[in-house]
N, C-alpha and C positions, 0 to 999 in steps of 0.2 A: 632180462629182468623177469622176476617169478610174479605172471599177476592172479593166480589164481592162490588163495589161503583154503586152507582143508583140515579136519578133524575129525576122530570117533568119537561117539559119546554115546553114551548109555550101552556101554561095554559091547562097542563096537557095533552097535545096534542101527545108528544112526551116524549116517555120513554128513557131515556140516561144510556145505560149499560157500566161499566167500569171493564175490569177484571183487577185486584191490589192485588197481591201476596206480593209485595216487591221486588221481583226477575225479573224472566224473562215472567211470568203471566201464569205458568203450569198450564195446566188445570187438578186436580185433582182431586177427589170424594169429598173434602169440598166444592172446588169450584165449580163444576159441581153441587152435588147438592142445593146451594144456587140457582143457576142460575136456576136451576129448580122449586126450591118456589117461585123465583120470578116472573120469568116465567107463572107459574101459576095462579099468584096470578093477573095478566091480563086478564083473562076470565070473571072476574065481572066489569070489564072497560071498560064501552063504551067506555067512548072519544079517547080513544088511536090512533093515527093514523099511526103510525111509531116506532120503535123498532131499536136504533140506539145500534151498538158496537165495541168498541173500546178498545186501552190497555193501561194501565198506563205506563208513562216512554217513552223508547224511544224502545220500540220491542210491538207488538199486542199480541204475544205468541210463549213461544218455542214449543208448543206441549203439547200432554195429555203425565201426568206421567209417565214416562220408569218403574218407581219403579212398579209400579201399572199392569202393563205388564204382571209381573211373572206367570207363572202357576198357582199357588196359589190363583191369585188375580184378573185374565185377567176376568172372568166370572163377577163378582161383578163391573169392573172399566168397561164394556163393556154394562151390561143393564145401566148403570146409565147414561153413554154417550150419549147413541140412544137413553136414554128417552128426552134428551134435544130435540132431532129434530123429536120424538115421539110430541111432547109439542107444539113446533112452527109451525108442519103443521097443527097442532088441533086449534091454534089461529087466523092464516089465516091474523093474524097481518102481513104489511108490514113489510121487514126489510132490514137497511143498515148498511155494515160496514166502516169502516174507519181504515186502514192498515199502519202504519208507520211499518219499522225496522222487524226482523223476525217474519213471520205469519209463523210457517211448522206443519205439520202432522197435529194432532187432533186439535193443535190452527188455522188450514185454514180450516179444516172443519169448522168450525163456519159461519165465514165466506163466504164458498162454499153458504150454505144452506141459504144464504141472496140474497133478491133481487136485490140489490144494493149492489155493493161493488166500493171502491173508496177509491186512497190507494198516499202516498207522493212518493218521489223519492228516500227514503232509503229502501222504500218493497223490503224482499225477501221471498217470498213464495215456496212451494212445499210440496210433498207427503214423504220422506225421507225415511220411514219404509222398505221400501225393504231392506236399510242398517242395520237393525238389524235383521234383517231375517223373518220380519210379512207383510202385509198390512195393507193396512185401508178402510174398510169396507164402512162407508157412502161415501168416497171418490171415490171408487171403482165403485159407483151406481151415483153420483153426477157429476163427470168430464166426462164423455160418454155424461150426458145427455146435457149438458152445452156447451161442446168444440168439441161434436165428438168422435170417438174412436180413430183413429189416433195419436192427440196429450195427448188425454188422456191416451192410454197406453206408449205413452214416458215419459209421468209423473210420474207414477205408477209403471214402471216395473225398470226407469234408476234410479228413487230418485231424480234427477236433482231438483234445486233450479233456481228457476229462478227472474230473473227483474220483476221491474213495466213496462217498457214499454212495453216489452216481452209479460209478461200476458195480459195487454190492445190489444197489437194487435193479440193473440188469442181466445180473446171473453172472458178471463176471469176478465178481471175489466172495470168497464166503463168507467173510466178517472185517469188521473196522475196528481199529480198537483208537483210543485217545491218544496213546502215547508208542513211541517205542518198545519202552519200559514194559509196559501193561501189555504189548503185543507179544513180546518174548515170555513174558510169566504165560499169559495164557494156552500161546503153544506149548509150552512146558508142559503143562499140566495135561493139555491136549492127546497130547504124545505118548505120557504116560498111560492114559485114560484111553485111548484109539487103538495104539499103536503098538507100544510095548509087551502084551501079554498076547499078541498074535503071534506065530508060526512064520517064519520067513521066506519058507518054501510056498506056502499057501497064499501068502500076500500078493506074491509073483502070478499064482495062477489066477488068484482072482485079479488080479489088476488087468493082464492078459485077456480075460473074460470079456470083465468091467468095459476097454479096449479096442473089444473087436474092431467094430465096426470104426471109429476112432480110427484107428491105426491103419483100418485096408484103405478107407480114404488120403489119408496124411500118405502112405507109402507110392500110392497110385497115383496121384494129383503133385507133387512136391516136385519131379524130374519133368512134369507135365510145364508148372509154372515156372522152372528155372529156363526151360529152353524158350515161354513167352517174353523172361525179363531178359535174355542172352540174347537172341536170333530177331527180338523183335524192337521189345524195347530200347536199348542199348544202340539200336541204329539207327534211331530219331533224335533228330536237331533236339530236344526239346528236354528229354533226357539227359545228356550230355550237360548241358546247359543250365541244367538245374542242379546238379552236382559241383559243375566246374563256377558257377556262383554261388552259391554255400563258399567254399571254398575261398572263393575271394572275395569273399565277404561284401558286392553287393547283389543289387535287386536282378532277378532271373530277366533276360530278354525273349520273351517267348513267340514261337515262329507256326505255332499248333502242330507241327510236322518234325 
């Protein structure tokens, strides 16, 4: 099943990414790695100037697969993740999202890692995972650099879910809009006005630039926190437990260990 939808627009100017599961737009290893070929498959693309994404429906994403979590499986659903933002810092392609309805955990990482994000008045976004007993890694290294450490360890550590205007007036999105509707006209316009009368080779370099620092961190720190959530986490009672209840749908039995 194809859950990734994709388009050009503005004569090939602009890549339009849709994640479309049917459901809530989970991002799991079919869909992450689509997203990855296609992703990819951007590097022989001059023209490109922008890298827009969004979610089918009425929610952006609930998050990367719980199922996929397991011990079993964390290692496998964990490179394929971080190769997605392995990929986009290699493209140096601009990128914006666009957030109706719940963006949480691995489906706001996506997002995080855009340069633009712009999101309607039904956004609820956040880091959630602490609630099953894990973090989240690129998040971990992406909201410090973005917001601070302040409000980003009350993200991180509480789970909390927060608003669009919430997030806007923490640094984390650049604008709210009322509606859908009114979010996509004014990216349009956005695009037009920002984006389209730049240079595609130049956007690269400056985005690159813009990046640096950005990018040595994320590339440095990212294989640093997959071997804390693999060799460390992942071998605590407590962990295990808080995946494997998600899952069966009840209350976690927690053992601190």
């Amino acid at each position: 099943m194809q859950k990734i939808k994709f388009e050009y627009q503005y004569d090939n100017s602009v890549a339009r990414i849709i994640l479309d599961d049917g459901k809530g737009n989970v991002l799991d290893n079919i869909m992450m790695n689509e997203l990855i070929d296609l992703l990819s498959s951007f590097k022989s693309k001059k023209d490109i100037k922008l890298i827009t994404f969004e979610g089918a429906g009425k929610n952006f994403s609930y998050g990367a697969s719980v199922e996929e979590h397991t011990k079993d499986k964390a290692e496998e659903m964990l490179k394929t993740f971080h190769k997605i933002f392995h990929t986009l810092i290699d493209l140096h392609i601009p990128t914006l999202a666009k957030i109706s309805g719940q963006c949480l955990g691995g489906g706001f990482e996506l997002p995080l890692m855009c340069n633009f994000i712009f999101a309607d008045q039904t956004a609820k976004v956040g880091q959630p995972e602490i609630l099953l007993g894990v973090f989240a890694p690129p998040a971990s290294i992406i909201l410090p650099l973005k917001i601070g450490n302040s409000k980003a360890e009350e993200l991180l550590i509480t789970g909390r879910i927060i608003g669009a205007e919430e997030a806007k007036k923490i640094g984390l999105i650049n604008d709210v809009f009322e509606d859908r509707e009114s979010m996509d006209n004014t990216i349009k316009e956005w695009i037009e006005k920002y984006i389209l009368g730049k240079s595609a080779s130049s956007l690269r370099h400056a985005t690159e630039a813009a990046r640096a620092s950005f990018d040595h961190v994320m590339k440095r720190e990212l294989d640093h926190f997959t071997e804390l959530f693999l060799d460390k986490l992942m071998e605590t009672h407590d962990a295990n437990e808080g995946i494997n209840s998600f899952m069966e749908k009840r209350p976690p039995v927690w053992k601190n260990c």
